[in-house]
N, C-alpha and C positions, 0 to 999 in steps of 0.2 A: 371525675373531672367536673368542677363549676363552671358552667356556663349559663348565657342567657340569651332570649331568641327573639324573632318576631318571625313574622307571616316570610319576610325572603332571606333575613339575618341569624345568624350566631353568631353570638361574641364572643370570646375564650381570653378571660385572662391569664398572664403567660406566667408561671409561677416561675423563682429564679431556677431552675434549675434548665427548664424551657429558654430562658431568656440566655442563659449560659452557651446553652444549643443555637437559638439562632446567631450570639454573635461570631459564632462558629461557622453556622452553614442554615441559612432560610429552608435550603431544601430537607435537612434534618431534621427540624424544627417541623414543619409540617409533615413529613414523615412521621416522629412521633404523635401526631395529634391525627393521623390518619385521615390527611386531606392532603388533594393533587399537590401535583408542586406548582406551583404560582409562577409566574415570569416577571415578578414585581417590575413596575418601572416609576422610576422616580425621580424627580429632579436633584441636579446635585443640591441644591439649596436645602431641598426635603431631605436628604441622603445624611448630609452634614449635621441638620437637626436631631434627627435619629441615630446618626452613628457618638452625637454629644448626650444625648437622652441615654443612650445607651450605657456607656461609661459614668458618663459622670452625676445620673440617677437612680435609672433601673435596676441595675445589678447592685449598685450598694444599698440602695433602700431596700429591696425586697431581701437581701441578707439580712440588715438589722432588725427588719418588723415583717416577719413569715406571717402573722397572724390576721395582718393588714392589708400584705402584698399586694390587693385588688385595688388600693389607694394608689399604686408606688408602679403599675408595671403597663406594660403596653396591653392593649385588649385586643386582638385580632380577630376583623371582620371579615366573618365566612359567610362569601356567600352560598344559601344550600341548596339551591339548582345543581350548580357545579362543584361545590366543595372543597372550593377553593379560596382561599384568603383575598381580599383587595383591597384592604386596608388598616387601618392599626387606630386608634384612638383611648384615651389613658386621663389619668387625673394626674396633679401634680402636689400629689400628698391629700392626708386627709381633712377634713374641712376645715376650715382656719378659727380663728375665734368669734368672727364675724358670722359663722355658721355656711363660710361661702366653701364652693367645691368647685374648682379650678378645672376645665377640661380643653383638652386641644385635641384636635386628627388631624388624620394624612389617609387619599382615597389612593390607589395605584393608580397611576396617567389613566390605563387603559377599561377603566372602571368608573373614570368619572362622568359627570353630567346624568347621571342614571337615580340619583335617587338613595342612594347607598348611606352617603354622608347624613344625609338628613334622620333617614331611619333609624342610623345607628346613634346619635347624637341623642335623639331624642328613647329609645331605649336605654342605653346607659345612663342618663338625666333622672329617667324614671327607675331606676334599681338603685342611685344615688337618693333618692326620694327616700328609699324604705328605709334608710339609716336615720333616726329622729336628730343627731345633728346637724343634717343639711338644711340649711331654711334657703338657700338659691346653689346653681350651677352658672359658675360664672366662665368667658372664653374672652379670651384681647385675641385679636384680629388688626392687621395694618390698613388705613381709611382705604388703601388701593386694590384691595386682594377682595373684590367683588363677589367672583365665587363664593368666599369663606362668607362675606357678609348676607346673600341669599339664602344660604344654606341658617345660617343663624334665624333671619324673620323668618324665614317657614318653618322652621322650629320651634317658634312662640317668643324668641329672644326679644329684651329692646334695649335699645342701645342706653347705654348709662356715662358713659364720659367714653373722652378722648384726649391723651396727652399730646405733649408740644410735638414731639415724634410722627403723630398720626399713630398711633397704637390705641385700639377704642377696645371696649369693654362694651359686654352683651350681659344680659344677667337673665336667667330664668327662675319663676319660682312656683311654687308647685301650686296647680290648679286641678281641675276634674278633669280638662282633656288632657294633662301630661300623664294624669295617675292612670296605671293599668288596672 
């Protein structure tokens, strides 16, 4: 199984067969991957995100491009004190033409403000790196979701636009502190 770590993170991305399992049962899913079961908690907002991610990208993308799947599927953050899952973070396909690579997360309620978000952001960013068509990791964030926007500048991001919406754009690009 491909994974990828730091000093408190693994990341596992969820191959479709994984992803098939969790929309089945979270507790099966980690089950197979041989970590506790989790008590995820999530906003319905986040819930909704995920259970549309779910549907209507995950499972169809990682079917039509196995070979890619790590572009297309949810990455789940373990953390390895406990070994247990607290969050999920993913790309939204493989880099565009602009050589941009698209990423969003979600931490569990009871897992956030810790650190988590950031580590794992910037881990995956850097394993994005080692693909030569990435030349940035881009993330949209809404102007009011503050959280998401700290978690972004301590991750090296800078803001790049903002549409009429309030939906902004962070762009990171690869330097010597990103690269491991």
């Amino acid at each position: 199984m491909f994974f990828i770590e730091s000093e408190r993170l693994r990341m596992i991305p969820l191959t479709h067969e994984l992803l098939q399992l969790l929309h089945t049962s979270r507790a099966a899913m980690e089950q197979a991957l041989g970590l506790k079961t989790s008590n995820y908690q999530v906003s319905e907002f986040y819930q909704k995100e995920i259970d549309d991610a779910m549907i209507n990208f995950w499972l169809p993308k990682t079917l039509v491009n196995p070979d890619a799947f790590k572009w297309y599927t949810d990455w789940e953050i373990v953390l390895k004190s406990i070994n247990t899952s607290v969050g999920g973070m993913g790309f939204n396909g493989e880099p565009n033409e602009n050589g941009e690579a698209e990423t969003g997360y979600m931490i569990d309620e009871q897992h956030q403000n810790k650190g988590y978000a950031t580590e794992a952001l910037q881990l995956l960013s850097n394993w994005a790196f080692t693909d030569a068509r990435v030349e940035s990791v881009i993330v949209h964030t809404y102007q009011y979701n503050l959280p998401s926007r700290r978690i972004l500048v301590k991750s090296g991001f800078e803001e790049v636009g903002m549409d009429a919406d309030g939906l902004m754009t962070f762009r990171l690009v690869p330097s010597k502190s990103t690269i491991v």
